[in-house]
N, C-alpha and C positions, 0 to 999 in steps of 0.2 A: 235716427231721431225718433222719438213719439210723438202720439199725439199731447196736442198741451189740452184736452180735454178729457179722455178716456187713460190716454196711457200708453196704448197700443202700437206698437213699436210698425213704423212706416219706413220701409225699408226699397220701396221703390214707388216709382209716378210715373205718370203716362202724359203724351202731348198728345192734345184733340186737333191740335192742325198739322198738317203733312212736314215733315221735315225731311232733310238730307245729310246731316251733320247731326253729332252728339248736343244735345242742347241740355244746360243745367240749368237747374230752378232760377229764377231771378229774383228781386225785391216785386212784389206785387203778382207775381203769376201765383195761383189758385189750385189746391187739391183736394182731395175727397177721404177722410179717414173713413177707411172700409170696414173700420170695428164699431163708431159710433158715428157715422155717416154725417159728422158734422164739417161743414167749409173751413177751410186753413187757407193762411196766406202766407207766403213766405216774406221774412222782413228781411235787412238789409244784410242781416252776417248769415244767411238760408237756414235761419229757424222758424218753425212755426210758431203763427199764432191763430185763436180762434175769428173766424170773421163775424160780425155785426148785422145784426137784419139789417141796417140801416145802410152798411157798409154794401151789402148785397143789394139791396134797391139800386147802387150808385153802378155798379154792372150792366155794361149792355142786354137789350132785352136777347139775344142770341144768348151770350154767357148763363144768363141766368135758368132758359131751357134747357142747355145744355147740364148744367147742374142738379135742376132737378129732376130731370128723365136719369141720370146717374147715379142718384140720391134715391130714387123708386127702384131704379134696378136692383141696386146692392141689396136693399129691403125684400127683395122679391128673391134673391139667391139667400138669402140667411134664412128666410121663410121656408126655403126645402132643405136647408141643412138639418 
């Protein structure tokens, strides 16, 4: 899949809470394009789409640190590349 922003083809994700079992994307669970470090949400057939400032105020205040400590990191590994 790409991004529906950049392009950049997304070819893997990461869960931020501990699991035990294979878990796949669901409607509404949230990723981070690593090319243009913008919010995706996955809709209901696990495609992306870009998320909403609006949309992201509606995230818990944890989600939304979580995102953007993620969102500075990535900016912060492209800066030494």
């Amino acid at each position: 899949m790409n991004c529906p922003n950049c392009g950049k083809v997304i070819d893997c994700h990461q869960c931020v809470t501990p699991w035990t079992e294979d878990i796949k994307p669901k409607a509404g669970d949230v990723t981070i394009c690593i090319g243009c470090r913008c919010v995706l949400e996955f809709d209901s057939t696990e495609n992306l789409r870009t998320v909403s400032v609006e949309k992201m105020g509606e995230f818990s205040p944890e989600l939304q640190i979580v995102l953007k400590r993620t969102i500075e990191k990535i900016g912060q590994v492209k800066a030494m590349q």
